[in-house]
RODO-2510 file (C-alpha; in nm, 4 decimals, decimal comma):
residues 72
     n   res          X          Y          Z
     1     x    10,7920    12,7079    10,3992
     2     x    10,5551    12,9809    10,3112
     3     x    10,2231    12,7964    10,2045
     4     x    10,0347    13,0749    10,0247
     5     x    10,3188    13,2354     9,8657
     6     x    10,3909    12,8940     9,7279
     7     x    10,0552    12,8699     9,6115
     8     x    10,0383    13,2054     9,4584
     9     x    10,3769    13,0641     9,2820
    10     x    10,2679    12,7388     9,1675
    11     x     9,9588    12,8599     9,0435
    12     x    10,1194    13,1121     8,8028
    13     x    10,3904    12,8712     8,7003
    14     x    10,0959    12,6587     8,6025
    15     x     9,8931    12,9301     8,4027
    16     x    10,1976    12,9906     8,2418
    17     x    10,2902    12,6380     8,1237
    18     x    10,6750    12,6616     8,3662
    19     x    10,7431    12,4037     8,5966
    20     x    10,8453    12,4381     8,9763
    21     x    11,2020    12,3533     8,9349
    22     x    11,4627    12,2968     9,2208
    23     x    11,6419    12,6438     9,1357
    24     x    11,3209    12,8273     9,1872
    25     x    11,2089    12,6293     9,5124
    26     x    11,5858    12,7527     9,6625
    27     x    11,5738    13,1046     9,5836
    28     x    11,1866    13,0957     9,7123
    29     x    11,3063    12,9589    10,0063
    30     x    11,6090    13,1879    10,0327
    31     x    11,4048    13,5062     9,9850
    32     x    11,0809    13,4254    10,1960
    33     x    11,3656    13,3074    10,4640
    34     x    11,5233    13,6866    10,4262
    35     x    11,1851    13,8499    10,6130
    36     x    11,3055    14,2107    10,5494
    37     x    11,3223    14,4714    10,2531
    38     x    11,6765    14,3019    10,0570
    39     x    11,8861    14,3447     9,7081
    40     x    11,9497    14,0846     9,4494
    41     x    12,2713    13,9896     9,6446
    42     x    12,1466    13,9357     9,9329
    43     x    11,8563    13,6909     9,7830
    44     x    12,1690    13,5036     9,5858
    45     x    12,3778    13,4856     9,9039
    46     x    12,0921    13,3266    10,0740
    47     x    12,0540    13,0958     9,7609
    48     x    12,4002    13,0218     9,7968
    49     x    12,4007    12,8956    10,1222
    50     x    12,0941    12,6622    10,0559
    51     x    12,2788    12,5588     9,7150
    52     x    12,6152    12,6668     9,6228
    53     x    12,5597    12,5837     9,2383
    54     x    12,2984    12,8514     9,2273
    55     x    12,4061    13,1396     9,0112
    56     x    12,3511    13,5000     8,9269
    57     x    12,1608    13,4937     8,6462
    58     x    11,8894    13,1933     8,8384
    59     x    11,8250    13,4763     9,0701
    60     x    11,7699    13,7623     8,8919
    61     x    11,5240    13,5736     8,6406
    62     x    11,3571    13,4074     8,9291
    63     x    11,3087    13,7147     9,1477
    64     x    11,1517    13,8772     8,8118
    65     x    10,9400    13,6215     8,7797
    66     x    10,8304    13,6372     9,1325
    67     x    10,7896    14,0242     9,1070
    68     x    10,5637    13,9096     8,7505
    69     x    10,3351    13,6780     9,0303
    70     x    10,2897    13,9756     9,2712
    71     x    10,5409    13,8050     9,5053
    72     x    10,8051    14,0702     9,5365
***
């Protein structure tokens, strides 16, 4: 996985008092994995594949969060 952005992550979860959870370590994965300019949907049907019980909603809070750490 991406090292830095995963630092950069993990240290504004931290600030923040949030956890790394499993959800947000998938849809990291799945959008670092992408490589290219991509939507919402195409971040969740990367997720998807990784994790089929990942939903909408997990995304689209998790990819504002990552836009909130400078991420995306």
């Amino acid at each position: 996985m991406h090292r830095e952005e995963r630092a950069v992550l993990e240290r504004y979860l931290k600030e923040r008092g949030l956890k790394m959870t499993a959800a947000r370590e998938t849809v990291l994965e799945a959008f670092l994995g992408l490589e290219t300019h991509v939507t919402v949907d195409d971040i969740l049907e990367a997720a998807r594949a990784l994790d089929p019980g990942i939903g909408q909603a997990t995304v689209f809070r998790t990819m504002k969060l990552f836009a909130d750490a400078g991420l995306a």
